[in-house]
DRENPA-3360 file (N, C-alpha, C; in nm, 2 decimals, always signed):
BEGIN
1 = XXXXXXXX = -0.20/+1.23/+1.00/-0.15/+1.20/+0.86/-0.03/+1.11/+0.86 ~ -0.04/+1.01/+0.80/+0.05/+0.93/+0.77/+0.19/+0.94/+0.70 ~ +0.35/+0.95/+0.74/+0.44/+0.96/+0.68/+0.43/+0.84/+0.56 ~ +0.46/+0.94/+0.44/+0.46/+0.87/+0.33/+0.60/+0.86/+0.26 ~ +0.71/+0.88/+0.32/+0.85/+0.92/+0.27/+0.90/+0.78/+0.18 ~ +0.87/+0.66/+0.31/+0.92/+0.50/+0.26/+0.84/+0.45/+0.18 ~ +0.74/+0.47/+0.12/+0.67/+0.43/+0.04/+0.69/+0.48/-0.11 ~ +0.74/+0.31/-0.19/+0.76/+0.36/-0.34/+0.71/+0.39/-0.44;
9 = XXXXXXXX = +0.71/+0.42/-0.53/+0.62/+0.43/-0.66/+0.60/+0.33/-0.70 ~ +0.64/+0.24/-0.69/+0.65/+0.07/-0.73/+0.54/-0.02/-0.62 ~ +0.56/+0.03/-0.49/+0.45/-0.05/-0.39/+0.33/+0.03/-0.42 ~ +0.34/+0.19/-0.43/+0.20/+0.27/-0.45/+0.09/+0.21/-0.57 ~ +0.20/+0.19/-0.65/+0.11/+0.13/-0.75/+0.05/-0.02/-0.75 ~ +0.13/-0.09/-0.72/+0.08/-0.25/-0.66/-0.02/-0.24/-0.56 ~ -0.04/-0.10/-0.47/-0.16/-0.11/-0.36/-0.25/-0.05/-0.47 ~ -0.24/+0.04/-0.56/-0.37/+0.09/-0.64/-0.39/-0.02/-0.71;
17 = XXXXXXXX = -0.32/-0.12/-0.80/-0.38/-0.22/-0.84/-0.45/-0.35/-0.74 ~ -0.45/-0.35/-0.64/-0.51/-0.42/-0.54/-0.63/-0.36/-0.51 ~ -0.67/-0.26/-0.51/-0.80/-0.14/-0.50/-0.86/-0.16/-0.61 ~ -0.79/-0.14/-0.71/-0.85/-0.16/-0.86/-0.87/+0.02/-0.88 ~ -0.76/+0.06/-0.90/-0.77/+0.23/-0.88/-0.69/+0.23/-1.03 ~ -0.67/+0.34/-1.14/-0.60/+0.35/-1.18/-0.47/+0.44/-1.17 ~ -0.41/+0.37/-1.26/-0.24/+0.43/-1.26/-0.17/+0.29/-1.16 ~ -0.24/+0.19/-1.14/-0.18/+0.05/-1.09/-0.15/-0.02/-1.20;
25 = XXXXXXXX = -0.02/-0.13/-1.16/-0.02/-0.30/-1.22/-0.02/-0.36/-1.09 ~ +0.00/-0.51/-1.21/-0.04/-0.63/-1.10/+0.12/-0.66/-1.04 ~ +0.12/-0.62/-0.93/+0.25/-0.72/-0.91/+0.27/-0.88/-0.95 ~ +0.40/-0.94/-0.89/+0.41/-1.08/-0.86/+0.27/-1.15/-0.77 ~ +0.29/-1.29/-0.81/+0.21/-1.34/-0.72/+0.23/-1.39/-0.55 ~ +0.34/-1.38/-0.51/+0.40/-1.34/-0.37/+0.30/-1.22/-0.30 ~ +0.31/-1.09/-0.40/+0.31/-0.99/-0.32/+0.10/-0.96/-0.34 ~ +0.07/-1.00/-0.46/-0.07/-1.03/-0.44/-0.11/-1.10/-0.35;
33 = XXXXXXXX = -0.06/-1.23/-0.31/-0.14/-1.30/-0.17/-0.10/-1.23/-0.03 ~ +0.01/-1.16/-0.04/+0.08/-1.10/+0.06/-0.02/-0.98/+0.09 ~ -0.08/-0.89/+0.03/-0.15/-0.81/+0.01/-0.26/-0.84/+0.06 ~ -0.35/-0.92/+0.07/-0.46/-1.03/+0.07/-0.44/-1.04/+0.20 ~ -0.36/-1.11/+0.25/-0.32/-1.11/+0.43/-0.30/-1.00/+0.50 ~ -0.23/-0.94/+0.40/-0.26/-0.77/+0.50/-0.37/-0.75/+0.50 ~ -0.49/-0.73/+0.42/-0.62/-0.69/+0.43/-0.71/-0.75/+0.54 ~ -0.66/-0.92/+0.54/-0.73/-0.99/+0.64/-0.72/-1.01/+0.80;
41 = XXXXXXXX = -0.61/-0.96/+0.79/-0.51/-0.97/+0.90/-0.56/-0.82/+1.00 ~ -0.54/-0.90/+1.16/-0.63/-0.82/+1.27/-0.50/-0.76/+1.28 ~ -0.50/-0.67/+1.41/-0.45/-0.57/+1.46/-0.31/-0.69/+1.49 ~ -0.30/-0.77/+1.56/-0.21/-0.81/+1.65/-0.09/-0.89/+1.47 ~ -0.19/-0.95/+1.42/-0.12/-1.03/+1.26/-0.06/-0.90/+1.19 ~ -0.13/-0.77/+1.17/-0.08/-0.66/+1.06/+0.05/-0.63/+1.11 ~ +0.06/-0.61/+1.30/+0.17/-0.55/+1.32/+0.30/-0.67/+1.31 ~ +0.27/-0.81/+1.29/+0.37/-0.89/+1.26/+0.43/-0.90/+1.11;
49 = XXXXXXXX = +0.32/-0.82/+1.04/+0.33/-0.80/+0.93/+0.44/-0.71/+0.89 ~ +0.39/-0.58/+0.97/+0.46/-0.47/+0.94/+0.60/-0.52/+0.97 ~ +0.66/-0.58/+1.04/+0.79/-0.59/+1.10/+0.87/-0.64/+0.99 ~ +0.79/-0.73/+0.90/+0.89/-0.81/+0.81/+0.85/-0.69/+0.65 ~ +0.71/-0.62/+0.59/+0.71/-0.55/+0.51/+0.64/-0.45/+0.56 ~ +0.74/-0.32/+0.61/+0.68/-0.20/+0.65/+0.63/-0.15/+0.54 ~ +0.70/-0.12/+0.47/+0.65/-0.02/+0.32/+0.49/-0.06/+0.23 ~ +0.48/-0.18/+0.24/+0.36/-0.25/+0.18/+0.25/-0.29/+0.29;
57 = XXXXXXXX = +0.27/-0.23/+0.46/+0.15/-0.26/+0.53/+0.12/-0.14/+0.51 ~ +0.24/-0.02/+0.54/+0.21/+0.14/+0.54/+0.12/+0.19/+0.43 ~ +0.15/+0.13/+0.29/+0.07/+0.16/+0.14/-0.06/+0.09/+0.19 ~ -0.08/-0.04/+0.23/-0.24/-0.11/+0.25/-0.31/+0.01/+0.33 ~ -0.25/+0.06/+0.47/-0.27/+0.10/+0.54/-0.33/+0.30/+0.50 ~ -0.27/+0.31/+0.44/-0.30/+0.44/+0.38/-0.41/+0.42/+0.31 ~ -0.39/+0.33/+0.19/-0.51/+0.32/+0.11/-0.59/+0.28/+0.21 ~ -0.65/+0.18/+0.26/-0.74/+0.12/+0.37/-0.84/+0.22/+0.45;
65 = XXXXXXXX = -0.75/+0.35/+0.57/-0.78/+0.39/+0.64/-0.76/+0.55/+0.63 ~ -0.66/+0.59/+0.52/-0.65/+0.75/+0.53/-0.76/+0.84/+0.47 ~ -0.82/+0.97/+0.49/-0.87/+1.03/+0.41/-0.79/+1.04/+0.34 ~ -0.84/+1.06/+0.17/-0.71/+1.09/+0.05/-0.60/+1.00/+0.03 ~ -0.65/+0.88/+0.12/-0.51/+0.76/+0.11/-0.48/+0.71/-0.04 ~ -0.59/+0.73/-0.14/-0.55/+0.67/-0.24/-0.50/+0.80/-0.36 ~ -0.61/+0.93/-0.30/-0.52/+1.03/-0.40/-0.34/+1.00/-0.36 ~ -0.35/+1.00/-0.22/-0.18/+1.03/-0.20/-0.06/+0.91/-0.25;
73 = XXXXXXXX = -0.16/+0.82/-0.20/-0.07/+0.69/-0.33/-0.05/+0.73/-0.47 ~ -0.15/+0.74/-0.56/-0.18/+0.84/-0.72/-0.03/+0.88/-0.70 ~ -0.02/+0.99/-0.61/+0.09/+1.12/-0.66/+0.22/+1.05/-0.64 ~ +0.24/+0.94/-0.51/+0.39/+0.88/-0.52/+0.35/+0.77/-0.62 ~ +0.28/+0.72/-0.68/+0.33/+0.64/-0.82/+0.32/+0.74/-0.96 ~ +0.28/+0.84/-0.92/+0.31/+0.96/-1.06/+0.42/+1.05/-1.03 ~ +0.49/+1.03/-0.93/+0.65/+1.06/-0.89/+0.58/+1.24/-0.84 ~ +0.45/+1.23/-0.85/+0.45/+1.41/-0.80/+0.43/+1.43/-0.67;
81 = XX = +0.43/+1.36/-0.58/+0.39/+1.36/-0.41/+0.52/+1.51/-0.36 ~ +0.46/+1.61/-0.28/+0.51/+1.71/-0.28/+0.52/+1.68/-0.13;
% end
């Protein structure tokens, strides 16, 4: 299971609006194409990714690959993550 501590309410919801989940908005357009490269991006590009925006590979990353990765996004952008 994935630490979800660094991850905001503010990136949680920009990854659910990238999913097309509700309880998202659209970010900037920076962080939409940014998003987009994270998706496309292989193992060796994500972790160059990660170095410069942890918080926003770790949200792609959750939503992407976790069981429940997108319930648990939901609760840190509805501030209830326990």
């Amino acid at each position: 299971m994935q630490n979800t501590a660094s991850i905001s309410s503010e990136t949680a919801r920009h990854v659910l609006f990238h999913y097309g989940r509700p309880g998202g908005y659209r970010p900037g357009s920076f962080t939409q194409k940014l998003m987009e490269a994270i998706d496309a991006a292989d193992v060796v590009h994500t972790a160059r990714l990660r170095t410069a925006y942890p918080e926003l590979v770790d949200a792609m990353n959750l939503a992407a690959n976790e069981p429940g990765g997108i319930d648990r996004l939901t609760a840190i952008a509805n501030g209830t993550q326990v």
